[in-house]
VEXVEX-665119 format. One record per residue (C-alpha): x, y, z. Coordinates in pm, whole numbers, plus 50000, padded with zeros to 5 digits. Each point is the difference from the previous one (the first is absolute). Layout:
N
XYZ...
// end
This chain:
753
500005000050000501195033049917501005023650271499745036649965503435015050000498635035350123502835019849807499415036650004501565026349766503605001350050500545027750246503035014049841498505017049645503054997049832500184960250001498134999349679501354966249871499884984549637500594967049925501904990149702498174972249820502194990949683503155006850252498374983550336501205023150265498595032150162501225031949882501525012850370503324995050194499394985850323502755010150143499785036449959496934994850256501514978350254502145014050349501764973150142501934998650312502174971750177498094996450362502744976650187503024973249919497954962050086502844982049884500354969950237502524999650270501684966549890502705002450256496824995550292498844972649755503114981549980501545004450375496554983250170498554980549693503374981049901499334969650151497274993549864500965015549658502694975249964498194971350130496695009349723502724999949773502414970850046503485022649982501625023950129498595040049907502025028349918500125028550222498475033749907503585014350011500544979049646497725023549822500004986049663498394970750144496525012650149497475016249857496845014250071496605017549888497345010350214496734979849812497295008050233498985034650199496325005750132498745024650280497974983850262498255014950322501234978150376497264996250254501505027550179499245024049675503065002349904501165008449655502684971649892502144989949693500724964949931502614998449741500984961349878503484994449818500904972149750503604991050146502354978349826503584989449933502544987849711502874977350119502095017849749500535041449872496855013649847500475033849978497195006249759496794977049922500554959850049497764972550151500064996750399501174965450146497295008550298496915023150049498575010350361496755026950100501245025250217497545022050197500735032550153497545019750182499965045250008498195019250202498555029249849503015019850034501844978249811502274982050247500374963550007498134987450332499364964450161496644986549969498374969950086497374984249708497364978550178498774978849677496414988350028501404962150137501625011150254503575002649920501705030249989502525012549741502515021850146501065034249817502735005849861500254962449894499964971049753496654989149874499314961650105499834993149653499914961149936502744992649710501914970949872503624992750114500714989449668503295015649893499135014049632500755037349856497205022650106498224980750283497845018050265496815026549912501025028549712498185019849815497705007550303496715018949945497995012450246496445014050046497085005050298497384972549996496315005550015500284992550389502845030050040502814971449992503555007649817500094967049740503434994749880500114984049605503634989849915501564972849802502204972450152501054961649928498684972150174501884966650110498694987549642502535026949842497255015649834499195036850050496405008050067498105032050129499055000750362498025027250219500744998550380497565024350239502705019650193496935007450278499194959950004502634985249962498984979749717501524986449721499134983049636500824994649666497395009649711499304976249746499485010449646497774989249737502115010949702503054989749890502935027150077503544993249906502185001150318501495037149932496505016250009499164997050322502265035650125497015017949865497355000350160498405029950152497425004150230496575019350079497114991350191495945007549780496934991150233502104978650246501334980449664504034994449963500985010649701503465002549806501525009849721501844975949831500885023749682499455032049846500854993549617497104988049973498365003050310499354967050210498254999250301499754972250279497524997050238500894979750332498324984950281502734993950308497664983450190500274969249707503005009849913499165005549657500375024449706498385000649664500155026549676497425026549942501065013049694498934997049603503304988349906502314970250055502894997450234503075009649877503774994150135501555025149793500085031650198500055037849860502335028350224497655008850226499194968950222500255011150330498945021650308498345007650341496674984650062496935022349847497675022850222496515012649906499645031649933497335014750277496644983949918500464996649639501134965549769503195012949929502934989350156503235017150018503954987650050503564998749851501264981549794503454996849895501674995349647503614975549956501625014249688503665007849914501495026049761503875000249838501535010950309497514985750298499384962049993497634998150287497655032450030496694996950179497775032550088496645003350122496705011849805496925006550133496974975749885496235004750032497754973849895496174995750016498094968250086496475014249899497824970449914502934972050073501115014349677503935011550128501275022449753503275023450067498915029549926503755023050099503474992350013501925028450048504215004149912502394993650207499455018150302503025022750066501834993550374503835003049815499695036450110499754992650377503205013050137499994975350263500154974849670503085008449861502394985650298498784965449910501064997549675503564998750092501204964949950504054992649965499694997149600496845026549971501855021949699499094968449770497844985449753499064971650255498755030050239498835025649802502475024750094498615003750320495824994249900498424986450263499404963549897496824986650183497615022250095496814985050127496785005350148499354970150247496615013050236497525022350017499845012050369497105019450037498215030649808498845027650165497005007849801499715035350171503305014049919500454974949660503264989450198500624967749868503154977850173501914974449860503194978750070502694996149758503034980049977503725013549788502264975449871498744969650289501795023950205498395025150193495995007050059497635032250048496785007050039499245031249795497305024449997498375013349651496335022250005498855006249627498614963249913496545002050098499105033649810501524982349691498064971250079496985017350046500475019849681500684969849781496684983050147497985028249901501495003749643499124964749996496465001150081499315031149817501844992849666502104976149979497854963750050501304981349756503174993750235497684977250252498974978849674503314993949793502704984950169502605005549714500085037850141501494985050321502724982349774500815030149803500235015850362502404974850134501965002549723500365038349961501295000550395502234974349931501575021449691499925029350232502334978850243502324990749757500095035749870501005008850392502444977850062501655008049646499975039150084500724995250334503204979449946501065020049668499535032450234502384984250311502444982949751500615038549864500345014250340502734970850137501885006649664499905036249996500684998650387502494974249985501985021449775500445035450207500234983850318503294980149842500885035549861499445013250340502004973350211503095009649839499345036050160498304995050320501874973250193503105012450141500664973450256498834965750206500474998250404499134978150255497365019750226501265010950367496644985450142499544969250201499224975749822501945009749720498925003949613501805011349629498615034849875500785016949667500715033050049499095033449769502985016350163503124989950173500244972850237501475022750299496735026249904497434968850030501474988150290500045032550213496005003949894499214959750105502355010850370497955035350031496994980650024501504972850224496925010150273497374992449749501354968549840500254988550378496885009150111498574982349654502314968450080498494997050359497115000649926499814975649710501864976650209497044999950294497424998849673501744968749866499944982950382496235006049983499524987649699501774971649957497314978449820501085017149704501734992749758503035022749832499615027949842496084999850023500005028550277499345033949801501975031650012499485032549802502845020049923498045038549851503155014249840502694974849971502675025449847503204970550018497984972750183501664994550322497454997550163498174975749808503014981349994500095000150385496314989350036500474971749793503534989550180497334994450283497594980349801497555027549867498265000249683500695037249940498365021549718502385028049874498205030749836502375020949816499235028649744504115007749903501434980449693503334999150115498844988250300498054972649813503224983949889502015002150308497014979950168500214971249718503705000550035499534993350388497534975249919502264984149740503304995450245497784992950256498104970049782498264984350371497815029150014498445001149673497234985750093499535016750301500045039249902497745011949655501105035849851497205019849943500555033549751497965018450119499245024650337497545000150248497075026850058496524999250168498124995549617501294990049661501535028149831503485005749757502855021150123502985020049885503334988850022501965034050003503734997949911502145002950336497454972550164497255023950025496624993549998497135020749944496084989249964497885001849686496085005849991499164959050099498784980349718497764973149964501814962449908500985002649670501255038449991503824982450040501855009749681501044968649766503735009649957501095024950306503315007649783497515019749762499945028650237501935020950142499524986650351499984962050138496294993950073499564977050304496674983950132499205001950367497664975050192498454996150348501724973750204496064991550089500374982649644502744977450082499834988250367497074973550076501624982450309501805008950301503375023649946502644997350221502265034649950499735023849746502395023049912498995037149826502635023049916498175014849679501725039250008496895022250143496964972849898499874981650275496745015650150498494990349652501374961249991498984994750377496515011949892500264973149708500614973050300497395011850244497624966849861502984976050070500735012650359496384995850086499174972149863503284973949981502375020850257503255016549960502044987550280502295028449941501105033149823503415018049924499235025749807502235032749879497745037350045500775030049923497015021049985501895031649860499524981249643496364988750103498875030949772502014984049651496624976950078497695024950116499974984250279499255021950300501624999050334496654996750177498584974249731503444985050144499714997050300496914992249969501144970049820502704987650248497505003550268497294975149829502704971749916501385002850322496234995450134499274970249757503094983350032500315002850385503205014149951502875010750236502235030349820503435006150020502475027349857503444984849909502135030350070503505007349863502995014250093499425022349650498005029249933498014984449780498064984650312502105013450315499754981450310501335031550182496915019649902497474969050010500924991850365498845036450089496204997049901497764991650236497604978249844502674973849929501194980050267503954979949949499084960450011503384974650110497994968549967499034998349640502594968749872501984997849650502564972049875503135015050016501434998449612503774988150092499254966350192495514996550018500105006250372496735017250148500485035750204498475031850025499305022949680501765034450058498065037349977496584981950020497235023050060496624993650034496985022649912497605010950156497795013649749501145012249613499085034149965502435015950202502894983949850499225002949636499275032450038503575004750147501054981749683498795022349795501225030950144503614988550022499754976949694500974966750090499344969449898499844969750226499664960850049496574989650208499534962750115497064993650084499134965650174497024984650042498584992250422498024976349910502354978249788497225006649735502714991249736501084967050258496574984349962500734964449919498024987849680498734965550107
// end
């Protein structure tokens, strides 16, 4: 029976849309509607999986497991995120990971020896939490955990669940769909009820070749299981878990030969109408990018029983996410095999939940097996509701012939290739181009190589002369202390995890030190830079010091409280143009007359916990601690050293009581302590300092002492008692000082379960 879809007129007049019959597409970019924002990093804590799941990891499995310090070896992808409501009221994420491991390197895309279900649970701040699932027999599955999955100890490549699916029930139950082999070596579909703890296999009544089973995507029509099995043409299953059986709804036959777009998160209706709404993703690869899967947007209508697709969209566009760009770094990126640095997979896995108020729809994606988000985007549902109306005011004959949903499928899948072809030709230009002035430019800029006078120790290429670099690394001798002590007590209370996976920002890196320094003490430290030459003498660091690679990522850009392009003046200036919208970045800097850099907030690169950051960004440092405000509230900062001098505030027009003002909310929201790191200089003189009277000296505050590691007091430690006095001291005599401010709480020492 047909249900009224009760689609108004689009509320925005200007989606007018036209679909192209002869071409099969609609006639509008989708992404030129969309906003999309990363909400929080959901990538599983493997190093809590392995350390209390090993045992039974290596028993399921028959062998011994690699550790999660052997990188190459694990992988993971976060399948399944829903929202859900505890008895209490309380507004909880329950995120479930595919987990596996190789025996041997697999640094790209290869078949797992052995698959696991992770599940993590976040409250609605988006930290990980304990929780305790009471399933409807009476067990209880405990959070963050293994699912009790029953599998096969058969050793074979690929054992254990994959290609998990998952989607509410009629009865408000999260049903898991996933592949896996049984003790008869053959692989069959299987649902398990996450809330029951039940589990079974689905028997078909077709024939499907072994391969076609990765497919299958789910959505729920009057309490009916339904999946997709293909899009070109369109097949449709209908299941009953209860017998454990599945049979084919659509006109056509089965077919085993699969078009690019053949997988996705599980399909939603769209408020009270028969349209349902998800991504899907197309697999296609392009001269220089062998593997290149993006997302497109799907909406297809089950009026009648009669499923028809009725929109695919292109290639939804998440390359420009700055947050994005750090995981395409791989050791042999600048290749064919990697498309100079393209992301490779990029996948929607889940639909979380859609806020129909504020069209905020969230979904979890996966990059390269190797991290997880869930990301926000609002836009959808006014497209949605625009293409429905079109639809049911003019354009009919989409519901009756289901050749329009091939020519569809196979214009998005053209559009992909088109991407990935553009996208690749576009970085392959840049790393060649690039490539060749920062060889011209080595020649110039390195002058020498020393071995740090820090504890522990590190190799830094130096712009200038090794005795220069060395007296700046000794001048700041307090601060690298104060950094080192503190990371060291960070480390002890977070043991559980593994190298390099504690996160460090580093807002104006200038020669890296202290990068280098955070990641000597295990910190996975993100360098923003906006200097060229400084650019090289970072990858020359990098280079001689080959153990960090993987542990710091250059980013060439600065740091500001929205997205906007700066002036690089000659001398090392910088000056601010009118902000422009994404896009307003010129093609080929060198064509004018002044290096044009792009600035970000760090609000869209940190999405977990942050241990120290480091700002030193010459006068915008009001502006890039206004860009962080999100992060400090919602993941914790454990700690600041940051460089002001509010004389240059006004290069920013930045005022000092917008200033102050500033420093006086972080300090609030991060539950910091302050402290002024005087000098025996004028640029920050202790002999004046001592002398005000809303700072008081402090003898207790410890750093590691750079000759040998021992702990003892910092020297000219002051603490503050509130900002305004002392910045406005600043300003009048013009100096320019180091601030560390620590958090009371241990906000940044919260252990992640």
């Amino acid at each position: 029976m047909h249900t009224q879809s009760s689609i108004k007129s689009p509320l925005n007049v200007n989606f007018k849309f036209e679909f192209l019959i002869g071409q099969g597409y609609w006639n509008f970019s989708l992404n030129s509607f969309l906003h999309l924002d990363l909400q929080v990093d959901i990538t599983p804590d493997m190093n809590y999986l392995i350390r209390n799941h090993k045992e039974y990891l290596e028993k399921l499995s028959n062998q011994q497991i690699p550790t999660y310090d052997q990188t190459e070896n694990w992988k993971s992808k976060t399948s399944v995120g829903i929202q859900i409501q505890t008895l209490t009221n309380k507004t909880l994420f329950l995120f479930i990971s595919q987990v596996w491991y190789t025996t041997h390197f697999c640094n790209q895309i290869c078949d797992s020896d052995r698959n696991f279900l992770y599940i993590e649970a976040f409250n609605s701040n988006y930290r990980r939490i304990s929780y305790d699932l009471n399933t409807k027999n009476g067990k209880i599955i405990q959070i963050p955990g293994l699912l009790p999955i029953q599998q096969s100890t058969i050793n074979t490549c690929c054992s254990g669940p994959r290609n998990v699916r998952g989607i509410m029930n009629e009865n408000n139950e999260l049903l898991l769909i996933f592949n896996m082999i049984d003790s008869d070596k053959q692989e069959k579909v299987w649902s398990y009820n996450v809330f029951t703890d039940e589990q079974t296999s689905l028997l078909m009544q077709h024939n499907f070749s072994e391969n076609t089973n990765d497919h299958w995507i789910p959505f729920i029509k009057n309490d009916k299981f339904h999946f997709i099995y293909s899009f070109k043409p369109l097949n449709v299953l209908r299941c009953s878990i209860d017998h454990s059986e599945c049979k084919l709804m659509s006109e056509t036959q089965v077919v085993n030969n699969f078009s690019c777009l053949a997988d996705g998160t599980q399909f939603i209706r769209y408020r009270n109408s028969d349209y349902f709404v998800g991504f899907a993703y197309t697999k296609v690869s392009c001269d220089e990018c062998q593997y290149f899967y993006r997302p497109h947007v799907v909406v297809l209508s089950t009026i009648s029983e009669r499923f028809r697709l009725v929109y695919v969209s292109e290639p939804m566009v998440l390359d420009d996410i700055p947050m994005f760009d750090s995981f395409s770094i791989l050791n042999d990126k600048n290749t064919s095999n990697f498309g100079y640095g393209t992301i490779s997979k990029l996948v929607s896995e889940s639909i979380t939940n859609w806020e129909w108020s504020n069209d905020k729809l969230s979904f979890t994606i996966s990059i390269n097996n190797q991290k997880s988000f869930l990301v926000s985007v609002v836009g959808i549902s006014e497209i949605v509701q625009s293409i429905i109306f079109a639809i049911e005011n003019k354009y009919s004959n989409i519901l009756l012939d289901r050749n329009l949903g091939i020519k569809m499928v196979s214009y998005s899948e053209k559009t992909a290739f088109d991407y990935c072809k553009s996208l690749t030709e576009k970085n392959k230009v840049k790393f060649k181009k690039d490539f060749i002035e920062e060889q011209n430019m080595k020649k110039n800029i390195i002058k020498d190589i020393i071995d740090s006078p820090t504890y522990p120790k590190f190799r830094v290429a130096s712009y200038t002369d090794a005795a220069t670099l060395k007296s700046y690394i000794q001048n700041d001798e307090v601060n690298f202390g104060i950094i080192g002590r503190y990371l060291t007590a960070y480390e002890s209370d977070n043991r559980h995890l593994g190298q390099g996976t504690s996160m460090m920002i580093d807002a104006g890196g200038n020669h890296g030190t202290y990068a280098l320094y955070g990641a000597a003490l295990n910190q996975s430290v993100h360098i923003f830079e906006v200097l060229p030459k400084y650019w090289i003498v970072i990858e020359e660091s990098l280079r001689i010091n080959a153990h960090f690679q993987k542990m710091i990522y250059l980013h060439k850009f600065g740091v500001s409280d929205q997205y906007g392009v700066w002036s690089v003046l000659p001398g090392d200036g910088l000056t601010r143009l009118d902000f422009m919208k994404s896009g307003g970045l010129p093609a080929n800097p060198s064509q004018n007359s002044l290096l044009k850099i792009a600035s970000h907030p760090l609000d869209s690169f940190i999405f977990q916990k942050v241990s120290v950051m480091k700002i030193d960004v010459e006068g915008f440092e009001i502006r890039a601690l206004k860009g962080a405000s999100r992060a400090i509230r919602l993941f914790g900062i454990g700690a600041i050293l940051i460089e002001i001098a509010s004389n240059r505030w006004a290069w920013n027009n930045i005022t000092i009581n917008e200033g102050i003002s500033v420093l006086e909310q972080v300090t609030s929201i991060g539950n910091y302590t302050s402290y002024i790191i005087a000098r025996k200089d004028t640029s920050c003189p202790e002999s004046k300092i001592s002398t005000l009277s809303n700072v008081k000296e402090v003898k207790n505050l410890l750093l590691i002492n750079m000759q040998n590691g021992t702990l003892e007091n910092a020297p000219q430690i002051y603490r503050l008692m509130n900002w305004e006095p002392i910045i406005t001291e600043m300003k009048t005599y013009d100096w320019s000082c180091n601030f560390w401010l620590e958090s009371d709480s241990k906000r940044g020492m919260l252990k992640v379960i």
